[in-house]
N, C-alpha and C positions, 0 to 999 in steps of 0.2 A: 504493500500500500504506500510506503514511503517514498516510490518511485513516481506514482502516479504524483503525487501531490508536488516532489519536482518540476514532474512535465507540467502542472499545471502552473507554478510561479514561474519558470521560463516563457512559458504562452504569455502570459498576463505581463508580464517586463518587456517582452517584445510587441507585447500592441502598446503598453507603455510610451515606449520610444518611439514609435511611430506615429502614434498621435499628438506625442508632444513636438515633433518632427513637420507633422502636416498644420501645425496652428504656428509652430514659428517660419514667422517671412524673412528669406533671402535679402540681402538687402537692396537686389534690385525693388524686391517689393515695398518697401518701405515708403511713403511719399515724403517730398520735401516739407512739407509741414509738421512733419514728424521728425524732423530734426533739433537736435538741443545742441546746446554750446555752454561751452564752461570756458571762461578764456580768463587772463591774465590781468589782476584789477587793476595794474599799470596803468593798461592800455582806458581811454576815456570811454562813458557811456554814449557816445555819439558815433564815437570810430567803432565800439561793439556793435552798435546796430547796422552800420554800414555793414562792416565785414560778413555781419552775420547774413544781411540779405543779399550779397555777393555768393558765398557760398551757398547758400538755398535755392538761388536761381543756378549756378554750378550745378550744382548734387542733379536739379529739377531735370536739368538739358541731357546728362551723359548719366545720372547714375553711377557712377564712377567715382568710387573714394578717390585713389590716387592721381585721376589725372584733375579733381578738384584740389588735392593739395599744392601739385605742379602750380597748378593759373594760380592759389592765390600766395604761395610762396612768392613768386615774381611779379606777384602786381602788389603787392605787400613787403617791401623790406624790413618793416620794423618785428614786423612776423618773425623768430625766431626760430621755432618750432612747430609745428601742428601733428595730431595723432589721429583717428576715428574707428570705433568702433561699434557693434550693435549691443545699445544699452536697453533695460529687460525684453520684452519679447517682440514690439514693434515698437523703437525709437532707432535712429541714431545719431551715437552721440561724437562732436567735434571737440578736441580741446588744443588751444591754442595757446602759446605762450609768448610773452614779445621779445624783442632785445633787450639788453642794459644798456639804457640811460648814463650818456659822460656830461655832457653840460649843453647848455641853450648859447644859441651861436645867436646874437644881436636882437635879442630878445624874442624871437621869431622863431628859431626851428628848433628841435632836438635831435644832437647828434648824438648815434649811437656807437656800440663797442664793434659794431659790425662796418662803421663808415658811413652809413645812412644817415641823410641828412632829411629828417622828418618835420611835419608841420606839426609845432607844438600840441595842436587842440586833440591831437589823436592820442596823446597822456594826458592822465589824469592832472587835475590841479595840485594835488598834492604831491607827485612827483615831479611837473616843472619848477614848481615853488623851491624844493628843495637839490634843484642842479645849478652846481658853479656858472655867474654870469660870464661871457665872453666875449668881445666885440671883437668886428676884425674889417677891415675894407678890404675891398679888391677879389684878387682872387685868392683862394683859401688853399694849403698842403692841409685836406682832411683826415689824410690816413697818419701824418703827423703831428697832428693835432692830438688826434685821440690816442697815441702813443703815449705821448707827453704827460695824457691827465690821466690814462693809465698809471704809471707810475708816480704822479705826483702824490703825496699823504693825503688821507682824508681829512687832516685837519687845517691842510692850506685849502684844498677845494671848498670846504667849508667855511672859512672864514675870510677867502679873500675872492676877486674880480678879477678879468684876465682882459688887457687889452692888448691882442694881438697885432702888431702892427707887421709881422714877418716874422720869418723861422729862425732870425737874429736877433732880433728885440721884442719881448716881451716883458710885455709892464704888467707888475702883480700888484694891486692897489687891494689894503683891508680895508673891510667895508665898515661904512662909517666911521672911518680914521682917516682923517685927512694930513696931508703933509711927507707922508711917508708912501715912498715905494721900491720894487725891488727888480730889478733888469737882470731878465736870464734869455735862456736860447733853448731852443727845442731840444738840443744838444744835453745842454745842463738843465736838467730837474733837480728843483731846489727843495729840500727837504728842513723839516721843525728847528734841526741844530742849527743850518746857514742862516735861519731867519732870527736866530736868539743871537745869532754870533752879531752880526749885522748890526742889533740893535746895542750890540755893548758895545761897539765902538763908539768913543768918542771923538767930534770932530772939532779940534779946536776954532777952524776957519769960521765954520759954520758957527758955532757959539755967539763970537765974537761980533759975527754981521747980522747976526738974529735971526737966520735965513726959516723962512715958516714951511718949506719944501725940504725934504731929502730923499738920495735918490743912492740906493745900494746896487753897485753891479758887479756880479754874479759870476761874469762869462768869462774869466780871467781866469786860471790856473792858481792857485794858492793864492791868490791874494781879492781883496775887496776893495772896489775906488769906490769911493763916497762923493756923491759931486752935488 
């Protein structure tokens, strides 16, 4: 009898699977409406709903995860990452992640760790608020740019402004300190100790003339001109 009762939960676990087989949809079958997103709270509630209906009309046309990740990989560089799969029995789900954020180029874009130079409104307010200012004229070395603030300390990005005038002269002005500032090159990333050294110099010249500006530079070999 023990065999019988076998054959009979082998039956029963095979129509099992078969019926849970026959009620989940492929994901061709899935409709675009039935798509969900979990993306990156970086990225702004303006640019998610964009992206989001980029990708739905994507999905809507080809059905096709991957050549939907293709289009919006390249038409999205702050896009970092994207994954997709089918989440419970008819959804699927997209989850997207952005770039890292290095600072706001003249108050207007954000440049990422990727070189992308993005329209600010597509981060969040609370991420632009908190990337180092940068001004710059002309035309821009972006991949050296973000080199530089790559390696800079988080506590000069944090506390100071960068007005790039070229890959030779860089003025570091702390904010809301007036009078002081610090001239480096793309070359030399100035790091906490050159800006304490900096500051313990005394300049007799300066003293004497009263001068309300000083100006540390950087780009010298062992040594600091104070002018």
């Amino acid at each position: 009898m023990k065999w019988m009762v076998y054959i009979l939960v082998a039956i029963l676990c095979v129509i099992g699977f078969f019926l849970v087989k026959k009620r989940t949809p492929g994901i061709q079958q899935i409709l675009p409406e039935q798509c969900v997103f979990l993306m990156d709270e970086g990225l702004s509630k303006s640019f998610q709903t964009n992206i989001s209906s980029t990708i739905t009309a994507a999905y809507g046309a080809s059905k096709d995860p991957q050549a939907v990740i293709a289009k919006v990989s390249q038409q999205y560089p702050e896009i970092s990452s994207m994954k997709v799969h089918l989440c419970k029995t008819d959804k699927i789900c997209f989850l997207l992640d952005g770039q890292k954020p290095m600072f706001l180029l003249n108050g207007q874009s954000v440049v990422c760790d990727n070189d992308a130079v993005i329209e600010k409104d597509h981060f969040s307010s609370d991420i632009v608020d908190g990337l180092t200012r940068v001004t710059a004229d002309g035309e821009q070395n972006i991949p050296g740019m973000v080199r530089f603030f790559e390696k800079l300390p988080a506590a000069i990005k944090a506390n100071f402004e960068t007005n790039w005038l070229s890959d030779s002269e860089i003025v570091l002005h702390e904010k809301n300190k007036q009078g002081e500032s610090f001239l480096v090159a793309v070359t030399q990333v100035p790091q906490e100790k050159d800006i304490e050294l900096c500051r313990s110099i005394q300049d007799p010249v300066a003293s004497k003339n009263k001068k309300k500006s000083i100006t540390y530079d950087l780009r010298f070999n062992n040594q600091i001109i104070v002018r």
